[in-house]
C-alpha positions as CSV (number, residue, x, y, z in Angstrom):
1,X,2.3,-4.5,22.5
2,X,-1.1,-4.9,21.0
3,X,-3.7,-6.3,23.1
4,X,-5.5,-9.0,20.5
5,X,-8.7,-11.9,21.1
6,X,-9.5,-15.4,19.8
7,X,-9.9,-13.6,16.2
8,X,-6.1,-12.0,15.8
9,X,-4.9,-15.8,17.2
10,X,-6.9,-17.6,14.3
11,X,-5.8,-15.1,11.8
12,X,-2.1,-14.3,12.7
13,X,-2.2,-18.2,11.8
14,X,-2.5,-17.4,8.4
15,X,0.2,-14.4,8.5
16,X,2.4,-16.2,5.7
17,X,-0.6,-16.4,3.5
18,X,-1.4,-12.9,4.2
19,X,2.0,-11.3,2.9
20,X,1.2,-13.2,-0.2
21,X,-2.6,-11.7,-0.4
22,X,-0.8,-8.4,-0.1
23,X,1.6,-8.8,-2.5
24,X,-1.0,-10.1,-5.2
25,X,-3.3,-7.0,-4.1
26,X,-0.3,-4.9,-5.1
27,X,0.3,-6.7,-8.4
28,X,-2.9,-6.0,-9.0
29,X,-3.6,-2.9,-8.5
30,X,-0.3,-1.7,-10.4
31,X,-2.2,-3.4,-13.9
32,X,-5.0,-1.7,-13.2
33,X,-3.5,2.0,-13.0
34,X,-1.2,1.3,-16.0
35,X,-4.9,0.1,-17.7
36,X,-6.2,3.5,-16.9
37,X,-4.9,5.9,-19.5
38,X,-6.3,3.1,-22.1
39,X,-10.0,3.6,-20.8
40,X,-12.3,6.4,-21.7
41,X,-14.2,8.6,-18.4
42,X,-17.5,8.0,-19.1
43,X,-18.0,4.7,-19.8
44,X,-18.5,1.0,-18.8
45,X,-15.2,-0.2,-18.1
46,X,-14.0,3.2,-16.7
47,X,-16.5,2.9,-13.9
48,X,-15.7,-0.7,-13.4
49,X,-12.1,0.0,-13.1
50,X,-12.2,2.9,-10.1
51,X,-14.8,0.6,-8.6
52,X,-12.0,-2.2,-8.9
53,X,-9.5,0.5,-7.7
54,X,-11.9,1.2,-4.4
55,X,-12.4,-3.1,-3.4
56,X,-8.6,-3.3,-4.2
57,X,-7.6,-0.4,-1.4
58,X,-10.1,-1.5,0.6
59,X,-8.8,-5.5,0.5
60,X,-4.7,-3.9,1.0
61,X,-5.9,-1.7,3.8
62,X,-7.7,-4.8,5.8
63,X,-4.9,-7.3,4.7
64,X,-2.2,-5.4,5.5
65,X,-3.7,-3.6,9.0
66,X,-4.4,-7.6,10.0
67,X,-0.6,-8.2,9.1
68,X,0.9,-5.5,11.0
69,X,-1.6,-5.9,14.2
70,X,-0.1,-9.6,14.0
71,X,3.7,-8.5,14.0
72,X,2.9,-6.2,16.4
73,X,1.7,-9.1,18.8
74,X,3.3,-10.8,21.6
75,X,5.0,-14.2,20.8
């Protein structure tokens, strides 16, 4: 099993609320690909959205690694 602090304790807490931020970081990344065709390279929002696409991957990848170090945990 994985060996886990104070930290992983206060935050496996929150593990329900976590499979909800994950599924909301999914739902939103899905509208933002099916928004990319719609934007021209090159501009304003363009940049906004891969920017948007980096914090989203980013958020999923931190989420969902705290998730699955807390499953992974002893009871």
């Amino acid at each position: 099993m994985v060996d886990t602090g104070p930290l992983f304790e206060t935050l496996c807490a929150y593990q329900d609320v976590m499979r909800g931020l994950v599924a909301l970081l999914v739902v939103m990344t899905v509208l933002l690909v099916f928004s990319l065709p719609f934007l021209e390279p090159g501009t304003g929002p363009y940049a906004i959205a891969i920017v948007d696409i980096g914090l989203l991957v980013g958020a999923f990848v931190l989420v969902g690694g705290t998730s699955l170090v807390c499953a992974r945990r002893e009871p």
